[in-house]
PDB file of N, CA, C and O in Angstrom:
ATOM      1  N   UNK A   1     -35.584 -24.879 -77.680  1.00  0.00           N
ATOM      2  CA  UNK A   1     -35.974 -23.496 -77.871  1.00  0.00           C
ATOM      3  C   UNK A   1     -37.501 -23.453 -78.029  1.00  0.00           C
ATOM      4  O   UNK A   1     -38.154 -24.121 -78.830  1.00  0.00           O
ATOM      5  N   UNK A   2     -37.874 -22.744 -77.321  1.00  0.00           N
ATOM      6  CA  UNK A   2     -39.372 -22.161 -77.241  1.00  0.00           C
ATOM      7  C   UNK A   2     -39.934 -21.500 -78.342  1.00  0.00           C
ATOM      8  O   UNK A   2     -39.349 -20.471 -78.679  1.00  0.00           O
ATOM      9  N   UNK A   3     -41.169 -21.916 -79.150  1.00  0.00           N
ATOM     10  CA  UNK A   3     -41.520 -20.986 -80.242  1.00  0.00           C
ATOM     11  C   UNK A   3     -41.619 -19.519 -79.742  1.00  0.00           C
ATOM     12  O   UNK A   3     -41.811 -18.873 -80.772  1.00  0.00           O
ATOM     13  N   UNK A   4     -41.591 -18.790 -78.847  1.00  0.00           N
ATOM     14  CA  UNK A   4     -41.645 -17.401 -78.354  1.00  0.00           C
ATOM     15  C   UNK A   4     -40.290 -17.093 -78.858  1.00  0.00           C
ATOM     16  O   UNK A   4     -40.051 -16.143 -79.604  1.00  0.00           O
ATOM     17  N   UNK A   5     -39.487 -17.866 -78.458  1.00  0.00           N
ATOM     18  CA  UNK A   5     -38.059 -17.473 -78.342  1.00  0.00           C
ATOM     19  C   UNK A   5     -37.536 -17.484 -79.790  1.00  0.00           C
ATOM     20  O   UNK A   5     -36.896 -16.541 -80.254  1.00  0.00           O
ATOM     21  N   UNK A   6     -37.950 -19.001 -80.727  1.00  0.00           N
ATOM     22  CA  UNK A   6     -37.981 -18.659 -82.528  1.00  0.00           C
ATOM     23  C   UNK A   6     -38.629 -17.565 -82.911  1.00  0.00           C
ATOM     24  O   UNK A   6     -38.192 -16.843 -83.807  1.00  0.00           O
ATOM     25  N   UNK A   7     -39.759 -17.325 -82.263  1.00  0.00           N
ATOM     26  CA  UNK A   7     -40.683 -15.984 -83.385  1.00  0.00           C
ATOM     27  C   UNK A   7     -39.808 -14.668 -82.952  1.00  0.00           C
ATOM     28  O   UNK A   7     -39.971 -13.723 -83.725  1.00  0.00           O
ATOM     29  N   UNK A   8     -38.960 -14.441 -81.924  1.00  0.00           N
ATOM     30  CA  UNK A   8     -38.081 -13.394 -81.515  1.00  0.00           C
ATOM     31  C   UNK A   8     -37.183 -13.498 -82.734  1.00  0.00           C
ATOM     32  O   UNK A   8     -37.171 -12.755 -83.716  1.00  0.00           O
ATOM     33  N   UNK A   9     -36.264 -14.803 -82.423  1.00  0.00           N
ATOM     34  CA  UNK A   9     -35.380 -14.628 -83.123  1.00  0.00           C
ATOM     35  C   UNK A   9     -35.679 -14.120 -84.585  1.00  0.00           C
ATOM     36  O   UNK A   9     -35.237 -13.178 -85.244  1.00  0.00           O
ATOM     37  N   UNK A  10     -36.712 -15.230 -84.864  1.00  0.00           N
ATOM     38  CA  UNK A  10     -37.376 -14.667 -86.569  1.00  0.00           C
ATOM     39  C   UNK A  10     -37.598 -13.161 -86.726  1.00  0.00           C
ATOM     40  O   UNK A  10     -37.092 -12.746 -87.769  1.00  0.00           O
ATOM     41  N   UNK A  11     -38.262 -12.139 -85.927  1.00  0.00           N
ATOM     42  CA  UNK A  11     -38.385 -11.523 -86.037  1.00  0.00           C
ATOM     43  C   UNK A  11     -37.072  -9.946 -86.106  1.00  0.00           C
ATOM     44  O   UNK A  11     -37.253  -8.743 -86.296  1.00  0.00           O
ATOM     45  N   UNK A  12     -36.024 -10.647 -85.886  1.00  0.00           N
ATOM     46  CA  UNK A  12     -34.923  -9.653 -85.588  1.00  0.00           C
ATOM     47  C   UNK A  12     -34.042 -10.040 -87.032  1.00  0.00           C
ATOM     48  O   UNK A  12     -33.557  -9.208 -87.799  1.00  0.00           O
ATOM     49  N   UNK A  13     -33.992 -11.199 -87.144  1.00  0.00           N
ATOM     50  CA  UNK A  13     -33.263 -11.497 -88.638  1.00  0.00           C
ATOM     51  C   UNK A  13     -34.381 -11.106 -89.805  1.00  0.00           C
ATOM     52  O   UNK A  13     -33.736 -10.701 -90.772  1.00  0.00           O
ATOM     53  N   UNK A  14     -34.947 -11.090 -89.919  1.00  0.00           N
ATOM     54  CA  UNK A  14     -36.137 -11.017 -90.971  1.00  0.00           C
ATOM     55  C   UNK A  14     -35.927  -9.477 -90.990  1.00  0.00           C
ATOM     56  O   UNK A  14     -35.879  -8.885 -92.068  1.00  0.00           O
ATOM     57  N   UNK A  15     -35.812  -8.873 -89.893  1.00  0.00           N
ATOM     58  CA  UNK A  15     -36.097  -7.474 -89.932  1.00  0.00           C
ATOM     59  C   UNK A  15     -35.158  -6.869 -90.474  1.00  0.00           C
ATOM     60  O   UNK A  15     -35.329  -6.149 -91.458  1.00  0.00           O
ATOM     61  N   UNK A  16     -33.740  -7.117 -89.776  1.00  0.00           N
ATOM     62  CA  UNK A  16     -32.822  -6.583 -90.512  1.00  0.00           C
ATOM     63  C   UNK A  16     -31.963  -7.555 -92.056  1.00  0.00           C
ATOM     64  O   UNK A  16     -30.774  -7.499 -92.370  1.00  0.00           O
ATOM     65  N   UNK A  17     -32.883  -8.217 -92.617  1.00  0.00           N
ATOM     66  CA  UNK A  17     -32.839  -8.683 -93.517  1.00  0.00           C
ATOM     67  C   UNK A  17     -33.694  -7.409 -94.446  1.00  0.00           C
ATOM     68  O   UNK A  17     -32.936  -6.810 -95.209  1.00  0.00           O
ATOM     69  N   UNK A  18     -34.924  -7.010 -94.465  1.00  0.00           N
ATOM     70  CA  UNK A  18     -35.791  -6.445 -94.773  1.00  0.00           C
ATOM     71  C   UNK A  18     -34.815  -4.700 -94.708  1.00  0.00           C
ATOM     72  O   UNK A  18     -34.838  -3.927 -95.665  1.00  0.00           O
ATOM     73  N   UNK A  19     -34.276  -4.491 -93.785  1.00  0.00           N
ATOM     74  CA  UNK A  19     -33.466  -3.195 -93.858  1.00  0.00           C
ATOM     75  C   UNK A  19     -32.351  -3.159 -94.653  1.00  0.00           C
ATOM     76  O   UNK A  19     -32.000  -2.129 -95.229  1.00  0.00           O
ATOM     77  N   UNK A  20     -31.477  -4.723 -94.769  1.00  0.00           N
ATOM     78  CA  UNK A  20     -30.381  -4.555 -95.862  1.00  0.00           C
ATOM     79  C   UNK A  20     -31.081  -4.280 -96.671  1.00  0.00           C
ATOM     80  O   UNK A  20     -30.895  -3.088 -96.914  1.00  0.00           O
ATOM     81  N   UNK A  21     -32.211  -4.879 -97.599  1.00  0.00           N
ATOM     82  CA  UNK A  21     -32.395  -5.101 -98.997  1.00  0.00           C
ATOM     83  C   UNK A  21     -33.254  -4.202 -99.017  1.00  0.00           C
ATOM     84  O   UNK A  21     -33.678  -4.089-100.167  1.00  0.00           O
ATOM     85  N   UNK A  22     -33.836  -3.344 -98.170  1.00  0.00           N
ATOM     86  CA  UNK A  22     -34.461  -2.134 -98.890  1.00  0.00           C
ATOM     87  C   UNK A  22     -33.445  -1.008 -98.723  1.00  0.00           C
ATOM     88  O   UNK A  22     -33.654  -0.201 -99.629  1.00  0.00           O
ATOM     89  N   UNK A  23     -32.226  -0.527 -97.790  1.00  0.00           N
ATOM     90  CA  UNK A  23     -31.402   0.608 -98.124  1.00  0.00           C
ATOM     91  C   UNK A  23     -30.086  -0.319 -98.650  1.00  0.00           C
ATOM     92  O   UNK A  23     -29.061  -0.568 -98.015  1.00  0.00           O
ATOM     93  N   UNK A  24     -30.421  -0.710 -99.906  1.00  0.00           N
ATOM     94  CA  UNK A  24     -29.237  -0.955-100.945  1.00  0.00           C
ATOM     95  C   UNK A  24     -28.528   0.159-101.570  1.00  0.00           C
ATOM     96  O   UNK A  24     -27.322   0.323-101.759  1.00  0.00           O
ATOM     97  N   UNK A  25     -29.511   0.871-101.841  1.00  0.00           N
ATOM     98  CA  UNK A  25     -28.757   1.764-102.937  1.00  0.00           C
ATOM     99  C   UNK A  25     -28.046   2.603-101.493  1.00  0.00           C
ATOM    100  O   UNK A  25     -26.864   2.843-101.743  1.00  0.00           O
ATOM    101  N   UNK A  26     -28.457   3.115-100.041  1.00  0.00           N
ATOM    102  CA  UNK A  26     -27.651   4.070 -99.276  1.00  0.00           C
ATOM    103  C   UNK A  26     -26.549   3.095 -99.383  1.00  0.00           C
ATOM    104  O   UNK A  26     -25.705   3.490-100.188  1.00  0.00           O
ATOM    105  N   UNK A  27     -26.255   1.901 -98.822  1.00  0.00           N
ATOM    106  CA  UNK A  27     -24.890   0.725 -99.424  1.00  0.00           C
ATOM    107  C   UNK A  27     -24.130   0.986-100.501  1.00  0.00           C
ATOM    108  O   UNK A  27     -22.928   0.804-100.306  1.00  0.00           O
ATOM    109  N   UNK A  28     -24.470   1.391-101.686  1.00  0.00           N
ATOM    110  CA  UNK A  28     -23.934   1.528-103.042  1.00  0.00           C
ATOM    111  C   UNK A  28     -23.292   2.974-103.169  1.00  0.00           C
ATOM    112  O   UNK A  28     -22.491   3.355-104.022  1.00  0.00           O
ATOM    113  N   UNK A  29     -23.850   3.700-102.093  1.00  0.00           N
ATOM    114  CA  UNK A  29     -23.495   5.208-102.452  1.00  0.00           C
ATOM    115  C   UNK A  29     -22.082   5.326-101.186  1.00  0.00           C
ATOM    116  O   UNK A  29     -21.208   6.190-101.261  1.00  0.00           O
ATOM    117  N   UNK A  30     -22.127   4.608-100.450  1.00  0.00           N
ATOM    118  CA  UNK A  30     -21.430   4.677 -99.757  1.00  0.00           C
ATOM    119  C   UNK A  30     -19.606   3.935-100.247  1.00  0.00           C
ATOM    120  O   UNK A  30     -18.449   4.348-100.323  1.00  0.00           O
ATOM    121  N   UNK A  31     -20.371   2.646-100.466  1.00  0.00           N
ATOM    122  CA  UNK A  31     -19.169   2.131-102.054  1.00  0.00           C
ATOM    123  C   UNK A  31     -19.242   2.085-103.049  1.00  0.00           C
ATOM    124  O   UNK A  31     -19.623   1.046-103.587  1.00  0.00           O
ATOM    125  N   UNK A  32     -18.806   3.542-103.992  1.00  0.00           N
ATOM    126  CA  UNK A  32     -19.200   2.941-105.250  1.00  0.00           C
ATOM    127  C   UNK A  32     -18.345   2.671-106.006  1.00  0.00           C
ATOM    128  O   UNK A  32     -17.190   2.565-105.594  1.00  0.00           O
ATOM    129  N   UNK A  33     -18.639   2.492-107.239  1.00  0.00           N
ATOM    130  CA  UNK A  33     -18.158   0.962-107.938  1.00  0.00           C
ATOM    131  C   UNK A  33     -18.557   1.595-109.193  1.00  0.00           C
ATOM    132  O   UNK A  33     -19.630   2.193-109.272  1.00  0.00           O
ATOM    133  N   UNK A  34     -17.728   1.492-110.206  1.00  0.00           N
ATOM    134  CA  UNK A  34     -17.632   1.757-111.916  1.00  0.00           C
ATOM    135  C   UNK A  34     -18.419   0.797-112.717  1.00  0.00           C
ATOM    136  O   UNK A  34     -18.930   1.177-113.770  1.00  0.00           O
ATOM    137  N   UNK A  35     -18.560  -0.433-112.294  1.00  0.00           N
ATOM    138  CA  UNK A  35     -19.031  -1.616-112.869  1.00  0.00           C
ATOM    139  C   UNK A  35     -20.689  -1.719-113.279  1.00  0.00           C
ATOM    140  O   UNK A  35     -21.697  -1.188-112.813  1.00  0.00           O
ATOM    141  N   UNK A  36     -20.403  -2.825-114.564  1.00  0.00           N
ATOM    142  CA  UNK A  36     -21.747  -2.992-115.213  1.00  0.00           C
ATOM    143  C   UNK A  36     -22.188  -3.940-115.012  1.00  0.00           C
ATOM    144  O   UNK A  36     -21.381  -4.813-114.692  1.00  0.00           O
ATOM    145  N   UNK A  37     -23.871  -4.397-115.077  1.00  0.00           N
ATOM    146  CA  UNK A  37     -24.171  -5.610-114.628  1.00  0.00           C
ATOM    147  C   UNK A  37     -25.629  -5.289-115.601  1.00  0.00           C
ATOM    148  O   UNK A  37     -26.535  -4.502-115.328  1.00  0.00           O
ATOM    149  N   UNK A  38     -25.476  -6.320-116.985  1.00  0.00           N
ATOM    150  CA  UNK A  38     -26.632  -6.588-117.855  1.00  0.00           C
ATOM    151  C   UNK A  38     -26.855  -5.090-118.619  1.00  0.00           C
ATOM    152  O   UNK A  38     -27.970  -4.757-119.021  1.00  0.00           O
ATOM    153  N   UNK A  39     -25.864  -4.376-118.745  1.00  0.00           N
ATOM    154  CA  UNK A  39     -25.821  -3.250-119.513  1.00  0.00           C
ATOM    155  C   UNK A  39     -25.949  -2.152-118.436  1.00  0.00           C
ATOM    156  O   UNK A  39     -25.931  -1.156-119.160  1.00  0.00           O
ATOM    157  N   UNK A  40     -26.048  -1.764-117.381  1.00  0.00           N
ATOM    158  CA  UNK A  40     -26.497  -0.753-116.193  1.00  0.00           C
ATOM    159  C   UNK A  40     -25.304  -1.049-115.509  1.00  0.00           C
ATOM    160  O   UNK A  40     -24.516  -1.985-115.372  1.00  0.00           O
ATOM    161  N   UNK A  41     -25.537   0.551-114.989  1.00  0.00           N
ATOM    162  CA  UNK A  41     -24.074   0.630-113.571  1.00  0.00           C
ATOM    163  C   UNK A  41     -24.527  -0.245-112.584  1.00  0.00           C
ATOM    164  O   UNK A  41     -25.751  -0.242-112.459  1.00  0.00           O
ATOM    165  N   UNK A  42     -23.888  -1.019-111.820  1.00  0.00           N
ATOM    166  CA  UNK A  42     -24.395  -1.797-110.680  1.00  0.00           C
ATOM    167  C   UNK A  42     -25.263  -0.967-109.666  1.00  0.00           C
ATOM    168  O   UNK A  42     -26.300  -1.449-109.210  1.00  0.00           O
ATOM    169  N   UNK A  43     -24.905   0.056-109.383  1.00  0.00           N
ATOM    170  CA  UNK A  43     -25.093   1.539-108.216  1.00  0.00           C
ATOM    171  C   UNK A  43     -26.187   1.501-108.681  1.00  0.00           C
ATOM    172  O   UNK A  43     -27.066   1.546-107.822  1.00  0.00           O
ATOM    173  N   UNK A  44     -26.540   1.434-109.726  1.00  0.00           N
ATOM    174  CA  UNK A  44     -28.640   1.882-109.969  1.00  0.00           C
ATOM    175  C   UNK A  44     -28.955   0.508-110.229  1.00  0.00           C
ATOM    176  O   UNK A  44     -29.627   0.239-109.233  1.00  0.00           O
ATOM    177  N   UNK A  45     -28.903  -0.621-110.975  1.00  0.00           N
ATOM    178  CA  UNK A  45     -29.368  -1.853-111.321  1.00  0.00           C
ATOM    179  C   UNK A  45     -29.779  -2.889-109.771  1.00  0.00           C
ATOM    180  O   UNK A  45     -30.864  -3.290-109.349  1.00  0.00           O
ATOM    181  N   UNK A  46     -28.764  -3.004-109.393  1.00  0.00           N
ATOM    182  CA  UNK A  46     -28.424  -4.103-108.047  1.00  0.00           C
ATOM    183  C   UNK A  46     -29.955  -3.438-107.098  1.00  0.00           C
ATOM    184  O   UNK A  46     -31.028  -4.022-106.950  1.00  0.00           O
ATOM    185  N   UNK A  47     -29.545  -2.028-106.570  1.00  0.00           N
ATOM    186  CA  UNK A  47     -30.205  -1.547-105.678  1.00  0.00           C
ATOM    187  C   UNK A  47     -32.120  -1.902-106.117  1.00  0.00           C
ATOM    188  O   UNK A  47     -33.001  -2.442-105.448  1.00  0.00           O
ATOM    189  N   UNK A  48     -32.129  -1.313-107.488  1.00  0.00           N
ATOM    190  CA  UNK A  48     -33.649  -1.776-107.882  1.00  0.00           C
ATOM    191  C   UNK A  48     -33.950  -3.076-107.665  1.00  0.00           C
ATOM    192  O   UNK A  48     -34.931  -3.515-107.065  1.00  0.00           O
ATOM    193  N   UNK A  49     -32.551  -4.028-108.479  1.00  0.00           N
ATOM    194  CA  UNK A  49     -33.691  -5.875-108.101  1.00  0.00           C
ATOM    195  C   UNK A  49     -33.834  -5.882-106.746  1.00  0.00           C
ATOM    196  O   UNK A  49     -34.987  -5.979-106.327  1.00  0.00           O
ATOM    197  N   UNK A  50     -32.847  -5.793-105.871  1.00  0.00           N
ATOM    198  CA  UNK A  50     -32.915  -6.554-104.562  1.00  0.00           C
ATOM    199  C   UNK A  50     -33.635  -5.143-103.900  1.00  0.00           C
ATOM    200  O   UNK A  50     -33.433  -5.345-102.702  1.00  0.00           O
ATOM    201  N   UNK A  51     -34.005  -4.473-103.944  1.00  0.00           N
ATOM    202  CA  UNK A  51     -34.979  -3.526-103.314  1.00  0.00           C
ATOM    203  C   UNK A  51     -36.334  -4.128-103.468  1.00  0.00           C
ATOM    204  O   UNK A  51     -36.985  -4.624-102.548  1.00  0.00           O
ATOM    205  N   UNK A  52     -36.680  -4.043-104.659  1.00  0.00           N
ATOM    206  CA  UNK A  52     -38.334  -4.495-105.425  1.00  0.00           C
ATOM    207  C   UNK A  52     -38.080  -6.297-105.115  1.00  0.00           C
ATOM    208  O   UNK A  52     -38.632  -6.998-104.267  1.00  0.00           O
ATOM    209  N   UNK A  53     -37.003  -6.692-106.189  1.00  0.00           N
ATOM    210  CA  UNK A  53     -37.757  -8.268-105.915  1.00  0.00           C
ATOM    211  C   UNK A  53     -37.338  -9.252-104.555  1.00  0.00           C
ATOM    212  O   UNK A  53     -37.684 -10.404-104.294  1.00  0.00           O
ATOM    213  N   UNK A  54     -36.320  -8.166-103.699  1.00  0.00           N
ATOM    214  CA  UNK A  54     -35.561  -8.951-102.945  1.00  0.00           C
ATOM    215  C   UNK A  54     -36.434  -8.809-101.672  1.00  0.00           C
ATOM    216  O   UNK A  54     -36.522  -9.694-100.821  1.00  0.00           O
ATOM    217  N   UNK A  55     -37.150  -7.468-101.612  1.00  0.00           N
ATOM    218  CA  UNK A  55     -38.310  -7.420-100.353  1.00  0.00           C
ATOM    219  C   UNK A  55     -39.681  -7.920-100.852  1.00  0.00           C
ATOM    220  O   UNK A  55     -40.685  -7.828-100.146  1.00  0.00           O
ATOM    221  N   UNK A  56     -39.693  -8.407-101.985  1.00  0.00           N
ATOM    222  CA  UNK A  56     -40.571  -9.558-102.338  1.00  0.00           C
ATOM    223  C   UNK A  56     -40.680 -10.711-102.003  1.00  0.00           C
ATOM    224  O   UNK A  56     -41.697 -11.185-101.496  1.00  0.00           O
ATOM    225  N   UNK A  57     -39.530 -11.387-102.269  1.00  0.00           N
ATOM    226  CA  UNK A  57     -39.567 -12.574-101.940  1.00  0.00           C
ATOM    227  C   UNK A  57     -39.280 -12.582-100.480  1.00  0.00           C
ATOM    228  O   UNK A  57     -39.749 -13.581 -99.935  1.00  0.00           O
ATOM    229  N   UNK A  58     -38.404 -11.449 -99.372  1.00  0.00           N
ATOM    230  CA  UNK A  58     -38.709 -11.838 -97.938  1.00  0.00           C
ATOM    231  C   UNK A  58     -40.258 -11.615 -97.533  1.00  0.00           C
ATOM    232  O   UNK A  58     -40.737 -12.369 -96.686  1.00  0.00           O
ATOM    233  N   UNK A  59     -40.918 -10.778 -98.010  1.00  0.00           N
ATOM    234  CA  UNK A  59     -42.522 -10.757 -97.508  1.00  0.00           C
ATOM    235  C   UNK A  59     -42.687 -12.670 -97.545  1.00  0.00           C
ATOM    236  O   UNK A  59     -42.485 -13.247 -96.476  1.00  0.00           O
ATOM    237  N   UNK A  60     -43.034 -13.485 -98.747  1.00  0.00           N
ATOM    238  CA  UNK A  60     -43.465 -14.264 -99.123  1.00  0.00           C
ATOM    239  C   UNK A  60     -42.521 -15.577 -98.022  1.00  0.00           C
ATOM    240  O   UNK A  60     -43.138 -16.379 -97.322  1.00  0.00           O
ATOM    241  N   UNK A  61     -41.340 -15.540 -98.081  1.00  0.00           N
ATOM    242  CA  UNK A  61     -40.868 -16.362 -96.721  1.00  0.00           C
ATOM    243  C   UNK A  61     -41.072 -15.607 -95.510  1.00  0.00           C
ATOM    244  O   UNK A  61     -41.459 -16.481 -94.734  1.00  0.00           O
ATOM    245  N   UNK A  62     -41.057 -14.848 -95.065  1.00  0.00           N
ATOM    246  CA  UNK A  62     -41.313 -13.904 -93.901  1.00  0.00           C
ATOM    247  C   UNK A  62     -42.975 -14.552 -93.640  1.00  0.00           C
ATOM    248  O   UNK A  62     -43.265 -14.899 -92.495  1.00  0.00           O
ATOM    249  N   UNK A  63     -43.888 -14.668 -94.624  1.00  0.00           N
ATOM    250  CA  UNK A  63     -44.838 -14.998 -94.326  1.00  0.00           C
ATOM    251  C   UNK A  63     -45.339 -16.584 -93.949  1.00  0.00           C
ATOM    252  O   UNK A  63     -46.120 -16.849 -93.035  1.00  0.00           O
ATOM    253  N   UNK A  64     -44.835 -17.380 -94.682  1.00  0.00           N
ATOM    254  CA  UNK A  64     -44.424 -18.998 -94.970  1.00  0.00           C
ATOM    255  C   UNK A  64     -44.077 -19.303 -93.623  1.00  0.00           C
ATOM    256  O   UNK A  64     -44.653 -20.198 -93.004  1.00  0.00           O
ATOM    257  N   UNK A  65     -42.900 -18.405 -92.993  1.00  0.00           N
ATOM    258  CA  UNK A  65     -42.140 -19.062 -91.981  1.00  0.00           C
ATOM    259  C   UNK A  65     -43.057 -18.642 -90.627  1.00  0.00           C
ATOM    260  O   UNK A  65     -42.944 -19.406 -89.669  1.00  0.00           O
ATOM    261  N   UNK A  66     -43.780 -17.708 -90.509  1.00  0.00           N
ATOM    262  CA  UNK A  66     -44.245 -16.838 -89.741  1.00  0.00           C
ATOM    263  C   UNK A  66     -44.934 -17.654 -89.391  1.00  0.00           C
ATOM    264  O   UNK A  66     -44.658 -18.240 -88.343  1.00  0.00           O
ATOM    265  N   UNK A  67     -46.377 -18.088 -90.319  1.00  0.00           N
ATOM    266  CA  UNK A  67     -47.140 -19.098 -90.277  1.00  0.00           C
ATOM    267  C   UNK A  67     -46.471 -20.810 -89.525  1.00  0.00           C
ATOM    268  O   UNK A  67     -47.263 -21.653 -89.104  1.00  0.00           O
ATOM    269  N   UNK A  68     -45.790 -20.905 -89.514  1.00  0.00           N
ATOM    270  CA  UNK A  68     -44.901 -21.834 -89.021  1.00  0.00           C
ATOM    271  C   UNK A  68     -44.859 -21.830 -87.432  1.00  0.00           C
ATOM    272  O   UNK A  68     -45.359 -22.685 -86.700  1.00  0.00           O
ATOM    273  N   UNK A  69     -44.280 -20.886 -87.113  1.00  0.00           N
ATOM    274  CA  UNK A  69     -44.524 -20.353 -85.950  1.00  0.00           C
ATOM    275  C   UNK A  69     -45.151 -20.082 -85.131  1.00  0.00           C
ATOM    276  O   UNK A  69     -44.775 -20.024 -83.960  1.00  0.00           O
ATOM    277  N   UNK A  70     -46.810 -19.733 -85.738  1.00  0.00           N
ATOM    278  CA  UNK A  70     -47.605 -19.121 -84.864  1.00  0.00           C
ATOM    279  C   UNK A  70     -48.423 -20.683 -84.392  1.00  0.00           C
ATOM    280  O   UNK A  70     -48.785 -21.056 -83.277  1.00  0.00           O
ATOM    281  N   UNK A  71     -48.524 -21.381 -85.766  1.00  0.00           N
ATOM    282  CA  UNK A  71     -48.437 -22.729 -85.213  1.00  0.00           C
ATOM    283  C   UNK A  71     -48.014 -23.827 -84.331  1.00  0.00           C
ATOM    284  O   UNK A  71     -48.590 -24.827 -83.903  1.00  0.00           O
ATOM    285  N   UNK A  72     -46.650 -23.261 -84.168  1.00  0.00           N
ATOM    286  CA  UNK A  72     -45.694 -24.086 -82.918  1.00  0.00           C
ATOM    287  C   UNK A  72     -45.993 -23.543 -81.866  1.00  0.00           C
ATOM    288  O   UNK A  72     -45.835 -24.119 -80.790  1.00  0.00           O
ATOM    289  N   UNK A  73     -46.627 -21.976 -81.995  1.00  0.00           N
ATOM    290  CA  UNK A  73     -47.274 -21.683 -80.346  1.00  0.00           C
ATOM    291  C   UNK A  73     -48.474 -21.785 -80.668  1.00  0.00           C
ATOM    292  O   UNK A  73     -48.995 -22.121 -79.604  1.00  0.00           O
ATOM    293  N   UNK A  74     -49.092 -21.736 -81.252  1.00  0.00           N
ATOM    294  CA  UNK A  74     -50.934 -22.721 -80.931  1.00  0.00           C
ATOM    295  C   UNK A  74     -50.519 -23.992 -80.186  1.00  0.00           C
ATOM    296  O   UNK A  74     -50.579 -24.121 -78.963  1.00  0.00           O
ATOM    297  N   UNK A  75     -50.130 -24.836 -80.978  1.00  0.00           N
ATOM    298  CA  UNK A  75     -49.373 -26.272 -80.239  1.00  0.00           C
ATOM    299  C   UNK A  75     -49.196 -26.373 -78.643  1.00  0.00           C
ATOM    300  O   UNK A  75     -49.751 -27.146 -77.862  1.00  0.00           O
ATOM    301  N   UNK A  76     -47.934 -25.010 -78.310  1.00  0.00           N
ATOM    302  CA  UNK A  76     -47.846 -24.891 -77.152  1.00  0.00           C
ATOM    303  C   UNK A  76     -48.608 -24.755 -76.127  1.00  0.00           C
ATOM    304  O   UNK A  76     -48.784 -25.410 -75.100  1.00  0.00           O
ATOM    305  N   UNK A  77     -49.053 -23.765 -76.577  1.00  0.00           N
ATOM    306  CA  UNK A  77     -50.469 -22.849 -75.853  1.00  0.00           C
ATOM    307  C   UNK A  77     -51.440 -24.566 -75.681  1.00  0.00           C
ATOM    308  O   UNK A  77     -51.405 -25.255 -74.661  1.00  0.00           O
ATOM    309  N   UNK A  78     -51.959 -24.799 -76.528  1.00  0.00           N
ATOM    310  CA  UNK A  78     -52.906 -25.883 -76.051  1.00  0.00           C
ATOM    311  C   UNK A  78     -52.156 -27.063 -75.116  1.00  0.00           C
ATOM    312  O   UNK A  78     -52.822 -27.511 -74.183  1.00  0.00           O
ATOM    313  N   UNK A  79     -50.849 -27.566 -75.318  1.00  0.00           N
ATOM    314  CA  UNK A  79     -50.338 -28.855 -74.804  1.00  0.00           C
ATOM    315  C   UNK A  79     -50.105 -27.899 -73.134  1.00  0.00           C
ATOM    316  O   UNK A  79     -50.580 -28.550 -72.203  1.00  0.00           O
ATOM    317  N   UNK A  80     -49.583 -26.769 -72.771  1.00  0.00           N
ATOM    318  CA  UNK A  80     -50.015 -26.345 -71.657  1.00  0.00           C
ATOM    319  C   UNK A  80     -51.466 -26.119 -70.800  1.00  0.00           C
ATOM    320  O   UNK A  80     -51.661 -26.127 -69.584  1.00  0.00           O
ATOM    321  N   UNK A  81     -52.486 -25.896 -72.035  1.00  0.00           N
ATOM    322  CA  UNK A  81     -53.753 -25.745 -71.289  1.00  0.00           C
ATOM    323  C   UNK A  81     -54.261 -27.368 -70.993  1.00  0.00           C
ATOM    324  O   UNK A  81     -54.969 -27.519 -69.997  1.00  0.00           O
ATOM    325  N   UNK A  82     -54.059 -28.114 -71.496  1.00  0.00           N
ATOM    326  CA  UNK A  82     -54.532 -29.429 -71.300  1.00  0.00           C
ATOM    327  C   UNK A  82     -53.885 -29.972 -70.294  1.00  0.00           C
ATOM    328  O   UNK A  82     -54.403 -30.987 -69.828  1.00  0.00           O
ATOM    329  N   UNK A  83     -52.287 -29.366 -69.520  1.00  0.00           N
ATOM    330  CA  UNK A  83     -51.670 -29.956 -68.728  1.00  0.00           C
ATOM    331  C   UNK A  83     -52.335 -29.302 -67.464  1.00  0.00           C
ATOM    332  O   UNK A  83     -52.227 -29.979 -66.441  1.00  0.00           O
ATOM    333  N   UNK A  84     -52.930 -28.239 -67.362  1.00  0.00           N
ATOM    334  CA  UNK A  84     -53.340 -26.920 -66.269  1.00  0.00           C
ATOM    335  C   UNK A  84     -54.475 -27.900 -66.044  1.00  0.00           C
ATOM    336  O   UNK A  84     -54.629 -28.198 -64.859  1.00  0.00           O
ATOM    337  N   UNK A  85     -55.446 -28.564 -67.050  1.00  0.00           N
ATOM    338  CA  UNK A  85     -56.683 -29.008 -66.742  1.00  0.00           C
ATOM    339  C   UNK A  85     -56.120 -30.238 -65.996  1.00  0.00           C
ATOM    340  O   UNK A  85     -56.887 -31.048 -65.475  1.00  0.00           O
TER     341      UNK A  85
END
C-alpha cells in the first residue's frame, strides 16, 4: 500500500472517528438510557467526556499519525525523483 493510499485511508477513519465522538450526545438522544455513571445521567456525562476529551486525544493521534505519513510520502516522492534522475 502506497502512503497516498494510507493518508486516504487515515483520513476517512479519523474523520468519521472525529464525527462519532463529537455527535455523542445526538447518539444518546436517540437511545436513551435511565442510567448513572459517577453520580450523572449517562445522556449528559458520556456525551461531555468523549466530546471534549475524546476529540482531544484524536487531534493529538490524528496528528502523531499524520506526521507519519507525510513522511512515508517525502520518502516516496524523493526515492522516485532519484529514480527519474
Amino acid at each position: 500500500m502506497t502512503a497516498y493510499q494510507k493518508e486516504i485511508w487515515f483520513t476517512v477513519i479519523i474523520a468519521s472517528l472525529f464525527l462519532l465522538s463529537g455527535h455523542m450526545g445526538f447518539i444518546f438522544s436517540i437511545f436513551p438510557t435511565e442510567s448513572y455513571f459517577m453520580g450523572f445521567p449517562v445522556k449528559y456525562i458520556v456525551p461531555i467526556i468523549v466530546g471534549w476529551f475524546g476529540v482531544f486525544l484524536l487531534t493529538i493521534i490524528a496528528g502523531y499519525l499524520g506526521n507519519h505519513i507525510d513522511d512515508e510520502i517525502n520518502k516516496e516522492n524523493e526515492s522516485i525523483e532519484t529514480n527519474i534522475e
